[in-house]
N, C-alpha and C positions, 0 to 999 in steps of 0.2 A: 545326862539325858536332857535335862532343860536347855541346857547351851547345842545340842544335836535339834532339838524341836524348833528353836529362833532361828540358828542358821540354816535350817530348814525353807522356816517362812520368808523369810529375806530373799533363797534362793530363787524361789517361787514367785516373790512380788518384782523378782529382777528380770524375770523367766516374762511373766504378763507382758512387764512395762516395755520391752523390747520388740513383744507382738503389737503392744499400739501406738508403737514407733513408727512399724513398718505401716502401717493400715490409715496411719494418719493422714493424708491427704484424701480419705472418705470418711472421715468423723468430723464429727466439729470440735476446734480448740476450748477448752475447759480449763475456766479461770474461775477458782474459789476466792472469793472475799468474804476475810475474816476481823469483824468491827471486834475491838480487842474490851473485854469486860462487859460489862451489859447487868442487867436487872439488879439483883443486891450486891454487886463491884463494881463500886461507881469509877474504878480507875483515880486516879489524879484528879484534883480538885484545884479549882483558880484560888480570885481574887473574892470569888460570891459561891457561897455553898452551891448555886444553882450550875455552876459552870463544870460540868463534869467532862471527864476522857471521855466516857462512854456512849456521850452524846454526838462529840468531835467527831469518834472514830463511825460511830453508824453514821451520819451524813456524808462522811467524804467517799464511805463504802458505797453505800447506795444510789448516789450521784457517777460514780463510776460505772458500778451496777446500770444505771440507766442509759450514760455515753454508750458502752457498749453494745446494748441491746439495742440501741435507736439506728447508729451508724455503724456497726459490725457484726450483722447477724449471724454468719458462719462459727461466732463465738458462743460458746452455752457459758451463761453466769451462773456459777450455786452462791448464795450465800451462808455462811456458817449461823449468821442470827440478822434478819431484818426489820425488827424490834425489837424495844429495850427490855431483854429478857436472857438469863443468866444458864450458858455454855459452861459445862467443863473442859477444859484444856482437851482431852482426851477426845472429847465428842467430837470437837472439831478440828481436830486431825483424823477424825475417822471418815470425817463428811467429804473430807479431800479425798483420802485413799480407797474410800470405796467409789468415789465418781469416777478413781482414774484420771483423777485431774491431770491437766499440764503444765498446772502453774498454781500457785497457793501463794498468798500476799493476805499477810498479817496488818492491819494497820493501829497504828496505836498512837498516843499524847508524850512527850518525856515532861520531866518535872524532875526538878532538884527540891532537897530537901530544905524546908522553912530555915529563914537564916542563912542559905548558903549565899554565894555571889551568883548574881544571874547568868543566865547562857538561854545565846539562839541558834537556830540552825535546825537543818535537819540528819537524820541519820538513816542507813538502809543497811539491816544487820542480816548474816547468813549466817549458817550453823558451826558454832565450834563444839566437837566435842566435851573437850577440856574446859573446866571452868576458868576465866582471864578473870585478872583483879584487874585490869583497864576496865573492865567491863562486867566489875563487880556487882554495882548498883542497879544498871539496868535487867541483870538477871535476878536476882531477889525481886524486883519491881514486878517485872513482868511474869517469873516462875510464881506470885505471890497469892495469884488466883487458887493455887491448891489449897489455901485455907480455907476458903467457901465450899471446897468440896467435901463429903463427911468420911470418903473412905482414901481422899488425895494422896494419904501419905505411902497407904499401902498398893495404892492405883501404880501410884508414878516409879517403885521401888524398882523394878526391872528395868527402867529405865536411868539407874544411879549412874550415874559419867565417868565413876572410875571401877566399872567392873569389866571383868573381862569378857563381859558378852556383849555389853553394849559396846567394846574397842571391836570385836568379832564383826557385829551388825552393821558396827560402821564404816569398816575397811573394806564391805562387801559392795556396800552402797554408794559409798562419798563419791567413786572417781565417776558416776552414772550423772550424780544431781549436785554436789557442789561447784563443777563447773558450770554446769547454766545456774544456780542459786547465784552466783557472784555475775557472770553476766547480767542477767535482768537486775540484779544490785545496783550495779555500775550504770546499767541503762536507764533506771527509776530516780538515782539519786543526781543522775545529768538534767534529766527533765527538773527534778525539785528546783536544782540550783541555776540552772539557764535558764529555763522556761516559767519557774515559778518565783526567781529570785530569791532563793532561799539562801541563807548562807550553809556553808558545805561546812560539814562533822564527818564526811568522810561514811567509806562503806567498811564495815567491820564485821567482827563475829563474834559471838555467844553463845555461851550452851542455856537455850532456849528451849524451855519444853517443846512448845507450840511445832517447834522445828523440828526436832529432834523426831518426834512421832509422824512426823508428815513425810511419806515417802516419795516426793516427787521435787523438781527445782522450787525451795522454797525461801521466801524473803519475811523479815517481819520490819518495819518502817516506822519511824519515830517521825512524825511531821512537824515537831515546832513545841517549845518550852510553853507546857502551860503556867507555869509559877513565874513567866517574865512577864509583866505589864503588858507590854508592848508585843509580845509574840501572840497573849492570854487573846489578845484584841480582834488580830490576825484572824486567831484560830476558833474564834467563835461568831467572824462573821460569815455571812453568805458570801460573800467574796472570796475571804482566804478558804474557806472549804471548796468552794467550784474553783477555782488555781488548783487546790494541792491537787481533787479529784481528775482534773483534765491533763496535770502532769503524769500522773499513776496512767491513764488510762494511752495517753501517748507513747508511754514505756509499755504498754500492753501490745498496740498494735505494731510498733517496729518489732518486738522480741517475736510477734505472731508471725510476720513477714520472715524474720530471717528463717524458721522453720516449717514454716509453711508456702509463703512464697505468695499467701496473698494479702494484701494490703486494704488497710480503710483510709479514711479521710482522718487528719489530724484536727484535734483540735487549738484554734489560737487562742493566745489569751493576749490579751493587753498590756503589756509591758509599758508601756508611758505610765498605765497606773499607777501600777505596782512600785515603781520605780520611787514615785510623787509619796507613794505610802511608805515605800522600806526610808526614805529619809527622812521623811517625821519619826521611824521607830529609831535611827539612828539618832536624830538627835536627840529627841527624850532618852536614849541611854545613854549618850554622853553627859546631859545636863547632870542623870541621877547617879552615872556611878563613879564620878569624882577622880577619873583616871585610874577606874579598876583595873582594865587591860594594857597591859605592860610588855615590853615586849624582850628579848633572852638579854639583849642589854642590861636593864634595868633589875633583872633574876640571880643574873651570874656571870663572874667573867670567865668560867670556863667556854658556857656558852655563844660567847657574844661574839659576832660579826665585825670585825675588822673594816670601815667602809668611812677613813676620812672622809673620800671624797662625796659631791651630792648626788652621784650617781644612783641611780635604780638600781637594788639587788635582789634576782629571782631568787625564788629556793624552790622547793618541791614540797609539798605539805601531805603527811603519808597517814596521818591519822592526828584522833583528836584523845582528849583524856579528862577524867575528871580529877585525877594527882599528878603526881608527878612521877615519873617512871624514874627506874633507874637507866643508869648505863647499859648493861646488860640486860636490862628484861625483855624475855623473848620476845614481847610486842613488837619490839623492833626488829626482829628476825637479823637482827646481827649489822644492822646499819649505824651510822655513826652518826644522831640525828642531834639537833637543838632545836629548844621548842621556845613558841612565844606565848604569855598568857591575853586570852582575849572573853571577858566575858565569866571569870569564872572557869574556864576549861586551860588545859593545857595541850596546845597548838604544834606537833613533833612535824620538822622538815629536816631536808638534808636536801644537799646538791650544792650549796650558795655558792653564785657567782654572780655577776654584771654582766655576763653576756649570756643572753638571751638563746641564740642557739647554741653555745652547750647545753642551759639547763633541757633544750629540747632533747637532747642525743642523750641525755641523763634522763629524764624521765623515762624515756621507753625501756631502759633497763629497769628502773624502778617499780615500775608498772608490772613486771612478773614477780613482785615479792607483792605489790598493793596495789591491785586493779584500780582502786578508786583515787587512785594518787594527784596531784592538779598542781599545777603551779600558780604562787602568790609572790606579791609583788610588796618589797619595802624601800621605802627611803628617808636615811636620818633614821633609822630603829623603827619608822611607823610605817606602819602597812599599807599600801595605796592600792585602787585598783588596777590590776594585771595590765589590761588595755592600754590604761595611761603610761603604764612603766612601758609599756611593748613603743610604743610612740615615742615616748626620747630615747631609748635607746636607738631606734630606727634614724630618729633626726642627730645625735652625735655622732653614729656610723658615719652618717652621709656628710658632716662638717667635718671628720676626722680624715675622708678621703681625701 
């Protein structure tokens, strides 16, 4: 009877969402931002008790919040909490599904645990059923709010990942919102790293409450290591929170265009700056971590690349990891990848060659196993920027004719 009364619900939230599909072009687009912790969950903590996630994520939120409403009125903003005041998971999947949202964006801080090796970048995660051990940490992290709630354990129990109602709920739902969830992923995490010069971690999934409950295309976004020096810095000035916000908010208005069809003004950001600040963050973590990042040479000769010569070698970079996988772990969905350590993370690509358009013709198949897939550039085992490798390979083409 319980599992008739969900698949029930489902039927019916699937039955709605299709009416204001059709109707959409007289509604306004509904984007919920969701600042991740708040009041007594302080999230992830820096380098100073005072540096909280929960501070990060309501500025980047609300700054958003504000872009939109200034230069995209046709959009209605809910926020899930717009001071620092303490949400259960639950409430705020419900704040989405009862607005009928069109879009639900979680935003939140990553941190590795005291002790570990550093990591930057950012991340834009979408819903996996199934629990991943790639993606072990971050779900504990972020499912960890259910301890501040008092009845969390018995709240969230219909929602257990390996029952057979919630494989039911989700086999009804996934093919409606996982494909736009990984879209706008894809779109969010291109602004992070183009437009906000973040470094790429890649777009992935986890079974995430926050998600999991939210019945419309939903993302939850990791913007930058608050336990790194140098990311902590980033992420707690005015600067790097209006970046991260103007990139979120330029992934809102293209994803709004493609299904709606009308458009706002983008926002620029300044890129000379950015640029001027990411190499002081890179050199301070060269200075500090003493040749922490390593690359598959340096790990294992099963993995190592083959590349006497000083040639540029692409690869394909399909995700990121905080272990080391095996061969066969399904992360890899059956590819034959080697990874480089950077940072603390483990770095999974496949494709390698020196020529530049195969890995092109290689990635667009790649790309239907890992939306968020990109190609990286190494030479001599070190990893150089993409751009520069694109450049000699263009100028030996042209000496080799």
């Amino acid at each position: 009877m319980r599992i008739i009364i969900l698949i029930t619900t489902a039927l019916l939230m699937l039955f709605h969402s299709g009416l204001n599909a059709a109707e959409k072009d007289n509604k306004p687009f509904i984007v919920v931002l969701d600042p991740g912790h708040g009041g007594k969950d302080p999230g992830a903590i820096g380098s100073s008790r005072s540096n909280m996630e929960k501070k990060i994520n309501l500025n980047i939120a609300l700054e958003v919040g504000r872009l939109l409403r200034s230069k995209s009125p046709d959009v209605k903003v809910i926020f899930t909490r717009d001071r620092d005041v303490f949400i259960p998971l639950g409430d705020r999947a419900n704040i989405a599904n009862k607005s009928k949202a069109n879009l639900f964006i979680s935003i939140h801080t990553n941190a590795l645990p005291r002790g570990a090796r550093k990591a930057m970048g950012v991340q834009s995660y979408t819903l996996s059923l199934k629990s991943s051990a790639t993606n072990l940490e971050v779900e504990k992290r972020e499912n960890s709010v259910i301890q501040f709630e008092e009845d969390g354990a018995q709240r969230y129990s219909f929602n257990n990942p390996n029952s057979s109602e919630s494989d039911i709920i989700f086999e009804l739902m996934q093919d409606r919102d996982m494909k736009e969830s990984v879209n706008f992923a894809t779109m969010v995490q291109r602004e992070m790293v183009n437009g906000g010069r973040r470094r790429d971690m890649g777009v992935l999934q986890a079974n995430l409450a926050v998600l999991r409950l939210s019945y419309m295309p939903s993302v939850l976004l990791e913007v930058g290591y608050i336990s790194t020096p140098q990311e902590e810095r980033f992420l707690m000035s005015k600067r790097g929170q209006t970046t991260l916000a103007k990139c979120i908010y330029n992934a809102i208005v293209k994803y709004k265009q493609q299904h709606t069809g009308r458009m706002a003004n983008l926002e620029k950001i300044d890129i000379k700056d950015l640029e001027e600040e990411i190499e002081e963050e890179e050199k301070a973590e060269t200075d500090n971590k003493d040749g922490n990042a390593t690359t598959v040479a340096e790990e294992t000769t099963d993995n190592t690349v083959e590349n006497a010569s000083s040639e540029p070698v692409f690869k394909i970079q399909i995700l990121a990891a905080d272990r080391q996988l095996k061969k066969n772990d399904r992360q890899l969905k059956g590819l034959d990848a080697d990874f480089y350590k950077d940072g603390g993370m483990y770095k999974y690509t496949c494709g390698t060659t020196c020529d530049y358009n195969e890995v092109l013709r290689t990635l667009k198949d790649v790309k239907k196993k890992f939306p968020g897939a990109f190609i990286v550039a190494f030479k001599n085992d070190v990893r150089i920027e993409t751009a520069t490798a694109i450049r000699e390979f263009k100028n030996n083409s042209k000496q080799n004719k």
